[in-house]
TORRO-817814 format. One record per residue (C-alpha): residue in three letters; residue number from 1; y negated, x negated, z. Coordinates in nm, 2 decimals. Layout:
residues N
residuo,num,yy,xx,zz
ala,NUM,Y,X,Z
...
***
This chain:
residues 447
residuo,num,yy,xx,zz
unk,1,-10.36,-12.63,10.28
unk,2,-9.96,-12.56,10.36
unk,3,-9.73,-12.50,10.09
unk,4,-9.70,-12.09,10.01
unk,5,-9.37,-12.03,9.95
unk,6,-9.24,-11.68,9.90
unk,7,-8.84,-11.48,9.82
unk,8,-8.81,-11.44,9.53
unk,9,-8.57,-11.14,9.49
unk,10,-8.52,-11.24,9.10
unk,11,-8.33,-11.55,9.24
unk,12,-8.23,-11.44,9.55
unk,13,-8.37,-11.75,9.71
unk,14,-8.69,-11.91,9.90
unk,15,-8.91,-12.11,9.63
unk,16,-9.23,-12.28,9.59
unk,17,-9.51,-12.03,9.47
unk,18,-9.63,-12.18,9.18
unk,19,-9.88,-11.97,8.98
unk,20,-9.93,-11.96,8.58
unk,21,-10.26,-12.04,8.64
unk,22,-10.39,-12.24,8.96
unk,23,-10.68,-12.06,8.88
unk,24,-10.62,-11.73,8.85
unk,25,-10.36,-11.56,9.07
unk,26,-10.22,-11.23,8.92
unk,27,-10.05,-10.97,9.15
unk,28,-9.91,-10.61,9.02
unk,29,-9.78,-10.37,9.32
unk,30,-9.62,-10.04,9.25
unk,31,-9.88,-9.82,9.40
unk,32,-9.85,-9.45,9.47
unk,33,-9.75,-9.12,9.32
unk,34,-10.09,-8.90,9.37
unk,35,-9.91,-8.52,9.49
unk,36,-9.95,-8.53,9.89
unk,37,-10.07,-8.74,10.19
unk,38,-9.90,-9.07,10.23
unk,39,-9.67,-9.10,10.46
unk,40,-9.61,-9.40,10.75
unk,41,-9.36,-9.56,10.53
unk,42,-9.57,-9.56,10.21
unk,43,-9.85,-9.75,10.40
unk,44,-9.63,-10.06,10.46
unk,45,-9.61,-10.19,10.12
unk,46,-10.00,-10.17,10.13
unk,47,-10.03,-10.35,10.46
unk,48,-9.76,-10.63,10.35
unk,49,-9.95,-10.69,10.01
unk,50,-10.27,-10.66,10.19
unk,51,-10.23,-10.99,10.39
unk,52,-10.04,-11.15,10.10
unk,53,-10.38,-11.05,9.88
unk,54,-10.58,-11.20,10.20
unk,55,-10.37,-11.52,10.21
unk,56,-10.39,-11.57,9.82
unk,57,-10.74,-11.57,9.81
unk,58,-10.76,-11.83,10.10
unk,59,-10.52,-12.05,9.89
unk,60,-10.69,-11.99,9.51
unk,61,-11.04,-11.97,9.38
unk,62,-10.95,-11.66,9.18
unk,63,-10.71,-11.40,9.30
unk,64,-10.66,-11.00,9.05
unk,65,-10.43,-10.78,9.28
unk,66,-10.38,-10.48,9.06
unk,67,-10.20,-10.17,9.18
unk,68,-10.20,-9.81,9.01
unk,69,-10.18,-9.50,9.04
unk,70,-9.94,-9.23,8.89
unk,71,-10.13,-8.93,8.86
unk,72,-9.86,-8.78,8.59
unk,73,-9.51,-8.72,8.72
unk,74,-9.28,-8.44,8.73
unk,75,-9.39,-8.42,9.11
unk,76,-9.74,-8.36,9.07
unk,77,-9.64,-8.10,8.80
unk,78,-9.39,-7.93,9.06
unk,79,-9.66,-7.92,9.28
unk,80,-9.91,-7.77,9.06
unk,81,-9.67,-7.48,8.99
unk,82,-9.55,-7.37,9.38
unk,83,-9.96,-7.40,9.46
unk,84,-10.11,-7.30,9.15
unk,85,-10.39,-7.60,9.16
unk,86,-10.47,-7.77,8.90
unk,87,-10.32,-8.10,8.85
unk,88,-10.65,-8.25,8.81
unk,89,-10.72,-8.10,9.16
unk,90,-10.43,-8.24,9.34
unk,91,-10.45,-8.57,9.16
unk,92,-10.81,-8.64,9.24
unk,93,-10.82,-8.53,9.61
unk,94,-10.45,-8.70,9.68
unk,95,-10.64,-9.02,9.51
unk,96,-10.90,-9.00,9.76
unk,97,-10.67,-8.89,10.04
unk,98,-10.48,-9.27,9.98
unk,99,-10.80,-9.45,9.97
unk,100,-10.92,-9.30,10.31
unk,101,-10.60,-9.34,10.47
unk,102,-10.54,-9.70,10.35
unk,103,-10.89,-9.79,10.43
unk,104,-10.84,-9.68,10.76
unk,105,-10.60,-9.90,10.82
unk,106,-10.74,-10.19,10.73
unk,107,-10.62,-10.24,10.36
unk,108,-10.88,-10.34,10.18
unk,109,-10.88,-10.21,9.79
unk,110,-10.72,-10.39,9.53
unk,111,-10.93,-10.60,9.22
unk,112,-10.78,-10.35,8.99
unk,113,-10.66,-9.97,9.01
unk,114,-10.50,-9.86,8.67
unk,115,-10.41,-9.50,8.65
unk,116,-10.15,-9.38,8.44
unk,117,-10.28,-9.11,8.21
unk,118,-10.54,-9.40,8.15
unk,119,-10.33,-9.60,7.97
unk,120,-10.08,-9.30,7.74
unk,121,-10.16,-9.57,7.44
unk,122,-10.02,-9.83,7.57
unk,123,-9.74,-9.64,7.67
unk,124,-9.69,-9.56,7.33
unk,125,-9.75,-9.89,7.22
unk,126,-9.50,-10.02,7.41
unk,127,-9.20,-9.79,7.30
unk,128,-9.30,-9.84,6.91
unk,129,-9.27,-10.19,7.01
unk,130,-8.87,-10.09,7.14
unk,131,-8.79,-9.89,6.89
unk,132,-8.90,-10.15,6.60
unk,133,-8.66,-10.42,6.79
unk,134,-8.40,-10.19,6.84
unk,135,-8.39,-10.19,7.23
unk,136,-8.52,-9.83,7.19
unk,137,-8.41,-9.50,7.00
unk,138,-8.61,-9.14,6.90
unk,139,-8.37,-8.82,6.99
unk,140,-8.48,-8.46,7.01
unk,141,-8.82,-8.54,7.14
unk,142,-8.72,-8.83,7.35
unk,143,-8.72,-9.19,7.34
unk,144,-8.48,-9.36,7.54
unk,145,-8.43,-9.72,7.63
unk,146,-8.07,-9.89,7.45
unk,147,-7.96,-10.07,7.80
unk,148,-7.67,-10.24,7.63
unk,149,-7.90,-10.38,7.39
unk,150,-8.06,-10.62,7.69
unk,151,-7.85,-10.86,7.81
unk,152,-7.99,-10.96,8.10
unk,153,-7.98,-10.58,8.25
unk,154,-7.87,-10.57,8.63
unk,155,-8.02,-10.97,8.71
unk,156,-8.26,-10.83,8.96
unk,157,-8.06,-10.56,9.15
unk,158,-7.74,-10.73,9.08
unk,159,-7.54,-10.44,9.00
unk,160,-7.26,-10.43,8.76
unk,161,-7.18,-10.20,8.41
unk,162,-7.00,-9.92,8.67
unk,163,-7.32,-9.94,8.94
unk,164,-7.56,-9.85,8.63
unk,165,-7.40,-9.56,8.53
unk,166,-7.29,-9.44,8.85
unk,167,-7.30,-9.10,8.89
unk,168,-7.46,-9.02,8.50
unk,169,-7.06,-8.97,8.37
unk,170,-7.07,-8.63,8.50
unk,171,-7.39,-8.46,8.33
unk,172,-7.48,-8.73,8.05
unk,173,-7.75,-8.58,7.80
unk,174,-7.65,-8.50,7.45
unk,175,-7.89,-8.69,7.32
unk,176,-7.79,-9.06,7.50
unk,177,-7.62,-9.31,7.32
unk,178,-7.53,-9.43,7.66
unk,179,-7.49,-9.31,7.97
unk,180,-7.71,-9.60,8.16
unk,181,-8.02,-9.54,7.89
unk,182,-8.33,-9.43,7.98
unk,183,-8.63,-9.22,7.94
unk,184,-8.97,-9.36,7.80
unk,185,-9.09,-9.08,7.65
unk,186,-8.98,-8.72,7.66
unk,187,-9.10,-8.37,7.54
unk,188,-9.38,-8.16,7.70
unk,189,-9.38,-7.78,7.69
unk,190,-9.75,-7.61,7.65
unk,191,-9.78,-7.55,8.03
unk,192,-9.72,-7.94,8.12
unk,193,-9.95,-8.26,8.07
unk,194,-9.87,-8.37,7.74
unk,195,-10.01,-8.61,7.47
unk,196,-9.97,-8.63,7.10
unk,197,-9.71,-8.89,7.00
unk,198,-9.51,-9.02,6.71
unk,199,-9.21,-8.77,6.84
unk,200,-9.41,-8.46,6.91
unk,201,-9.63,-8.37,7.21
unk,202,-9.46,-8.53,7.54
unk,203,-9.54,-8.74,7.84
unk,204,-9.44,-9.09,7.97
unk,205,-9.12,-9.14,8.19
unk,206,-9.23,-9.28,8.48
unk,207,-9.10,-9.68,8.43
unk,208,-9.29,-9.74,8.10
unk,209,-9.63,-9.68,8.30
unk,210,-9.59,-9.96,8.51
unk,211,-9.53,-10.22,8.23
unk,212,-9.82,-10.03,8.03
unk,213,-10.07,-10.11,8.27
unk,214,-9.97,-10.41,8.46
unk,215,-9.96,-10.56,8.08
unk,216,-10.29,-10.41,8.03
unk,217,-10.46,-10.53,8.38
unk,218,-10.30,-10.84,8.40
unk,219,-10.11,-10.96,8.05
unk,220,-9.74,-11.02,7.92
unk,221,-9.72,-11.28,8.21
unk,222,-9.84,-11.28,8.57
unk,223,-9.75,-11.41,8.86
unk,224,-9.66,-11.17,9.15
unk,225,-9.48,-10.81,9.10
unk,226,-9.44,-10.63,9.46
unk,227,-9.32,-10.33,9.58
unk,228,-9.08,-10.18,9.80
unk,229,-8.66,-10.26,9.83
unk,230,-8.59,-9.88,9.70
unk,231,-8.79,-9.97,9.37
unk,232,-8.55,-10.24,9.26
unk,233,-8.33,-10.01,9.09
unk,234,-8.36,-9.84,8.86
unk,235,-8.76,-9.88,8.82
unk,236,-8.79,-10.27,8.87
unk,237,-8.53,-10.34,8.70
unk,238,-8.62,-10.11,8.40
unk,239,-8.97,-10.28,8.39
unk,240,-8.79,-10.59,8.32
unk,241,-8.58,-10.47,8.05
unk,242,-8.86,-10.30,7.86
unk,243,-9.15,-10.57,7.87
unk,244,-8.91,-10.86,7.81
unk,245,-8.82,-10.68,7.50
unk,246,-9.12,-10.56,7.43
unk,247,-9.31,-10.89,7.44
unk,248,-9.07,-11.14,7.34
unk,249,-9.07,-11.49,7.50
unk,250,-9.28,-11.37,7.78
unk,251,-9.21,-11.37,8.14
unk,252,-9.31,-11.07,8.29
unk,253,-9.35,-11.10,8.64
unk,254,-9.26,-11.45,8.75
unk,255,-9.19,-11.40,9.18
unk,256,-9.04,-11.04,9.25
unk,257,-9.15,-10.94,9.62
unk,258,-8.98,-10.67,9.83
unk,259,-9.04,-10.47,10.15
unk,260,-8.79,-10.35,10.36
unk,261,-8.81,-10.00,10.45
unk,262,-8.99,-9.81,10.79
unk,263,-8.73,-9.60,10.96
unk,264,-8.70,-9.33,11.22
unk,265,-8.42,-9.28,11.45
unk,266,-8.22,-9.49,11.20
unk,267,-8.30,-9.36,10.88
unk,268,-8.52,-9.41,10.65
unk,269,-8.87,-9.23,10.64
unk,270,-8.89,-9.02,10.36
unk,271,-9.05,-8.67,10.26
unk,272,-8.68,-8.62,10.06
unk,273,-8.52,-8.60,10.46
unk,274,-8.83,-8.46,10.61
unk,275,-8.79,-8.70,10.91
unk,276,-9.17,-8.87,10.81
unk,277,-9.51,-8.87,11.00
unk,278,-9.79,-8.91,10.71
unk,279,-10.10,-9.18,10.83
unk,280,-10.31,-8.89,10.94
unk,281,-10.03,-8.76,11.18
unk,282,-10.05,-9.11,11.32
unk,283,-10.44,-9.17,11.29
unk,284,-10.42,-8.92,11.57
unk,285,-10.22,-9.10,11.79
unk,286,-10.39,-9.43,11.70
unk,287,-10.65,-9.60,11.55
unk,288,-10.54,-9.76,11.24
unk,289,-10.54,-10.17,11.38
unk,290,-10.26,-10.09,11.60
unk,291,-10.06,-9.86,11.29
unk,292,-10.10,-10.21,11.10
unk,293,-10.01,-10.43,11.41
unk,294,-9.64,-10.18,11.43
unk,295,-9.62,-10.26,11.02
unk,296,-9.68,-10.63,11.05
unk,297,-9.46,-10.71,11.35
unk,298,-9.16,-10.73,11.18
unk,299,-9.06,-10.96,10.90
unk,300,-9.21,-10.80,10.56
unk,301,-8.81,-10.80,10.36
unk,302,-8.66,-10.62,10.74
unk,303,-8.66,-10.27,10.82
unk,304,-8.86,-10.17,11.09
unk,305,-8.87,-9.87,11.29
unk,306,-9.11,-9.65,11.42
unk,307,-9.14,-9.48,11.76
unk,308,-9.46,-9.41,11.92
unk,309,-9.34,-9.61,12.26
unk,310,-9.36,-9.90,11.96
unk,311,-9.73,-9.78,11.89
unk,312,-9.83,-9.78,12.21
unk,313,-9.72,-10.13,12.26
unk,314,-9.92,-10.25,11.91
unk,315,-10.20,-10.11,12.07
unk,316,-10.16,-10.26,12.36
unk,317,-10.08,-10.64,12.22
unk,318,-10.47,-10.56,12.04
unk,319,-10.62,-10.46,12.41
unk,320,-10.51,-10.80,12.48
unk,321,-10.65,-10.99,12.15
unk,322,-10.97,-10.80,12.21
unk,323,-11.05,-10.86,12.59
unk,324,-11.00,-11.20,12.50
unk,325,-11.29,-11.24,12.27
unk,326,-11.50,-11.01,12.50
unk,327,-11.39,-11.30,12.79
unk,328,-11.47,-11.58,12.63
unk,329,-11.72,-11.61,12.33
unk,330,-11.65,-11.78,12.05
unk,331,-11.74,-12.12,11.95
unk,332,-11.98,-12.15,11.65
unk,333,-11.74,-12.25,11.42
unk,334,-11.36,-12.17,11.34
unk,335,-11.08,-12.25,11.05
unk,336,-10.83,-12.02,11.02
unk,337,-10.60,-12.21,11.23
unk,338,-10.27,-12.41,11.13
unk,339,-10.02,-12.23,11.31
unk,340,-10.13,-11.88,11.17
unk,341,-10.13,-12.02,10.82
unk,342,-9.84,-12.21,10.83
unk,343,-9.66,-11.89,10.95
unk,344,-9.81,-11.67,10.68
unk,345,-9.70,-11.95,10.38
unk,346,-9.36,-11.93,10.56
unk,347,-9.25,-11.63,10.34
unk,348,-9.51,-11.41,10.50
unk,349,-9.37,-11.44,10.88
unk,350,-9.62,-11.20,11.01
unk,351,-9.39,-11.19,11.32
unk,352,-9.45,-11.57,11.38
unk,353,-9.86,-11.54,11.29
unk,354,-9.88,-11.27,11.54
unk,355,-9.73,-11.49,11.81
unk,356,-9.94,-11.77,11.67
unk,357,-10.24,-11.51,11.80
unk,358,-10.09,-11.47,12.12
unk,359,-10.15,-11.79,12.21
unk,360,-10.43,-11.85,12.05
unk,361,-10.51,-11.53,12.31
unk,362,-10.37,-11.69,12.61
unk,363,-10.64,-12.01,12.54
unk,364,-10.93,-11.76,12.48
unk,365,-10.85,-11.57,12.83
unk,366,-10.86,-11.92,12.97
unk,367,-11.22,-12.00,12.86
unk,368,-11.14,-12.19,12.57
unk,369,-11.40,-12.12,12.35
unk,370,-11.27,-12.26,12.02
unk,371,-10.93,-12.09,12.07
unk,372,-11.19,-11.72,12.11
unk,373,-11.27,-11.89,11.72
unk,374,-10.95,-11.97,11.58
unk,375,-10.84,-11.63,11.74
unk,376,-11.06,-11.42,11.55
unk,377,-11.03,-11.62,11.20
unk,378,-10.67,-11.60,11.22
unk,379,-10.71,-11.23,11.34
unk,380,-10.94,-11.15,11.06
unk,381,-10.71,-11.33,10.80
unk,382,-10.43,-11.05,10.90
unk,383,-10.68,-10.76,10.90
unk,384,-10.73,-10.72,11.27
unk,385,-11.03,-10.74,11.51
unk,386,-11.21,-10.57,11.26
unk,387,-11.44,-10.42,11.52
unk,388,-11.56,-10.57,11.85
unk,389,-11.45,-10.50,12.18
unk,390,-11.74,-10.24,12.30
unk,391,-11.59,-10.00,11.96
unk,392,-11.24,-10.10,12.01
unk,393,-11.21,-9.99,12.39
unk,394,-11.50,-9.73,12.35
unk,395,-11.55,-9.58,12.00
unk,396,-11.87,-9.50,11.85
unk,397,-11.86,-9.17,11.96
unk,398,-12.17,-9.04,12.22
unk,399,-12.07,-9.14,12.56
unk,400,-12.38,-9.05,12.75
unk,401,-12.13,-8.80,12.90
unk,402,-11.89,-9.05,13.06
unk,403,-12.19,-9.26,13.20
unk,404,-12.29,-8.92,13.38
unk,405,-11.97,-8.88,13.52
unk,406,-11.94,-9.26,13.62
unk,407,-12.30,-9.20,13.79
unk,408,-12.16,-8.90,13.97
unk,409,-11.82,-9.06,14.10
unk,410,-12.07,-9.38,14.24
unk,411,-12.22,-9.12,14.39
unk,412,-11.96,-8.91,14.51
unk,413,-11.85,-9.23,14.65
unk,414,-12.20,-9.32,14.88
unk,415,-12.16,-9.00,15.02
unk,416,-11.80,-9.07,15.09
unk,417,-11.66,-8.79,14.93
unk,418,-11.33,-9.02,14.79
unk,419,-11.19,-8.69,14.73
unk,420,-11.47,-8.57,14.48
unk,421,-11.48,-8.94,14.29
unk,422,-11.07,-8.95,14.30
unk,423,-11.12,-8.55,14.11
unk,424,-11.38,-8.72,13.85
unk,425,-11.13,-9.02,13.79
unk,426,-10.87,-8.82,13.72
unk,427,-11.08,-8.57,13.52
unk,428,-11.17,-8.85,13.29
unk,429,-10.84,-9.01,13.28
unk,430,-10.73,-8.63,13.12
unk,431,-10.98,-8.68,12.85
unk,432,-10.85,-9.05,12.72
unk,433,-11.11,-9.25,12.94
unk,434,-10.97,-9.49,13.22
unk,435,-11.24,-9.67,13.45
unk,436,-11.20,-10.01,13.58
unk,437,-11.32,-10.12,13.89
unk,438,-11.48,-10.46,13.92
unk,439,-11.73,-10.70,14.08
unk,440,-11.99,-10.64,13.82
unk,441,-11.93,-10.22,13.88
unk,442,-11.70,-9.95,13.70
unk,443,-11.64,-10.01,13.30
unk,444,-11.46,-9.78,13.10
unk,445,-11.25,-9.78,12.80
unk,446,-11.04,-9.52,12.63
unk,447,-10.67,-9.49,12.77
***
């Protein structure tokens, strides 16, 4: 097997992936906030840390890929008061809402799926922990992280004394000893979550719950923490600062992975700019292999944009993958092959896998039976050809009604009435189905 080797943001360099345990590989990813349907650019960290699950588990015997849900956050509750559902209502059918949308492209689910009001002990745990070693304080219901008390704060993001504080001079709370400190735990009025505490009734701030449950799932040390470039500061970074110093001489997380962002015209897709399409927007414009294809064809730590002209094109590089292994069949028995592997223990390079396919493709379209094998292992590796070429071009839906029509148009053409069989083309075509014409008679497939 290659070498995996993987940026580690931490050290701002490409190193060797060497796990705690050769036989057990740990993974935490920042999963999602549970208030509304996920949007395009929330999918990509699943995708990416999808095929690195994949690859780990071709590579070691043992692989836990934990990632959580936050089903208490002052977003949920803001959501709960403009709608007037109960949080437990949005929570659960958002949380189910994820699943089926990440499902349906192609992520499969992770080992473990902490969620946050799950684990309000070991929230608490963890800030006794802080305050007993002085890196935390209690004020006025609160308690707040000491940042000057770590050392090492600002090694991951890199930013300085002024970058921390940036823009907290202006409004800092009373109750701060300084203005870069933050929030582990603070008050809850009656009409809030809330949970009995050492300070009064309150509720986590949202950085303690990561390093709650990823301690819980996976322990003081593991190897892989993921998530996307905007969580490096303040929320990656704070994770750091709180479970080194709540866990002395541990590690934390030992390889710090981070996806670029999805943009639009530009920018970055968010809800904050409302310039986003959520996954079922795009569901409708495609099915969920090529959605994964348009996240996978860029480098995993560049943005990407999206456009459906881009779509289109995903879609279109599967049509090819696809008719290949309908032209050819495979041979009985297939690796995944070097090229694709080497590519993915390259840092992830999905980019260069995906060519690796291509030609794999090209082979396949040729007759080459083993390159139909090593096309679909590879394939399957990455999460695509996850159907076969009858569902892919046709769907599952009934189609007796499209075989009628095709009947009629071979008809229409007998009788040599090209003007009626050119109507029922083009009738079909306005429907999504395009026929193809060919020595063994008319096919179809959807357009």
């Amino acid at each position: 097997m290659p070498e995996l080797r993987l940026h580690n943001s931490l050290t701002r360099r490409r190193e060797v992936f060497v796990p705690i345990d050769p036989g057990h590989v740990r993974m935490y990813v920042c999963g999602p906030t549970v208030y509304d349907l996920a949007h395009v650019g929330n999918a990509r960290p699943v995708v990416v840390y999808d095929v690195l699950a994949r690859l780990l588990r071709r590579l070691y015997p043992r692989v836990t890929y934990a990632r959580n849900i936050t089903d208490v956050d002052d977003k949920i509750n803001a959501r709960a008061t403009a709608s007037g559902e109960p949080i437990a209502a949005i929570t659960a059918r958002t949380t189910a809402d994820y699943h089926a949308d990440m499902g349906a492209l192609g992520a499969l689910p992770p080992d473990v799926e902490p969620r946050a009001t799950g684990h309000i002990s070991d929230m608490i745990d963890i800030a006794q922990r802080l305050i007993a070693s002085g890196h935390a304080y209690a004020a006025d219901g609160h308690v707040l992280f000491a940042v000057p008390s770590f050392n090492d704060y600002g090694k991951l993001s890199g930013r300085n004394r002024d970058d921390q504080i940036a823009g907290a001079r202006i409004d800092v709370a009373p109750y701060k000893r300084d203005a870069a400190d933050f929030v582990l735990w603070k008050p809850s009025p009656a009409e809030l979550p809330g949970w009995d505490s050492p300070w009064g009734r309150g509720r986590p701030g949202w950085h303690i719950e990561c390093s709650a449950m990823s301690h819980r799932v996976l322990g003081e040390s593991f190897d892989i923490h993921g998530g996307g470039a905007d969580l490096i500061f303040p929320h990656h970074e704070n994770e750091i600062a709180q479970s080194l110093c709540a866990f002395p001489g541990s590690q934390f997380a030992r390889y710090w992975l981070h996806n670029g962002m999805l943009n639009i015209n530009g920018e970055k897709m968010s809800k904050s700019l409302g310039n986003f399409f959520t996954v079922r927007q795009v569901l409708a414009m495609a099915p969920g292999e090529a959605i994964r294809m348009m996240l996978l064809r860029g480098h995993y730590r560049a943005p990407i944009d999206f456009s459906e002209n881009g779509l289109a094109d995903c879609r279109k590089e599967l049509d090819r993958f696809y008719r290949a292994v309908e032209r050819t069949p495979a041979a009985p028995s297939a690796e995944v092959p070097a090229s694709v592997m080497d590519a993915l223990c390259d840092d992830l390079n999905t980019p260069l896998a995906i060519s690796a396919l291509h030609a794999l493709a090209d082979a396949a379209m040729a007759g080459d039976a083993q390159a139909s094998a090593d096309l679909q292992a590879g394939a399957q590796l990455m999460g695509f050809l996850q159907s076969t070429p009858a569902v892919w071009f046709q769907g599952n839906d009934d189609s007796s009604w499209i075989d009628t029509a095709i009947a009629d148009r071979i008809a229409a053409r007998k009788a040599r009435d090209f003007a009626r069989a050119d109507a029922i083309r083009a009738e079909l075509l306005a429907k999504g189905i395009l026929l193809e014409d060919g020595a063994g008679g008319t096919t179809w497939r959807k357009a």
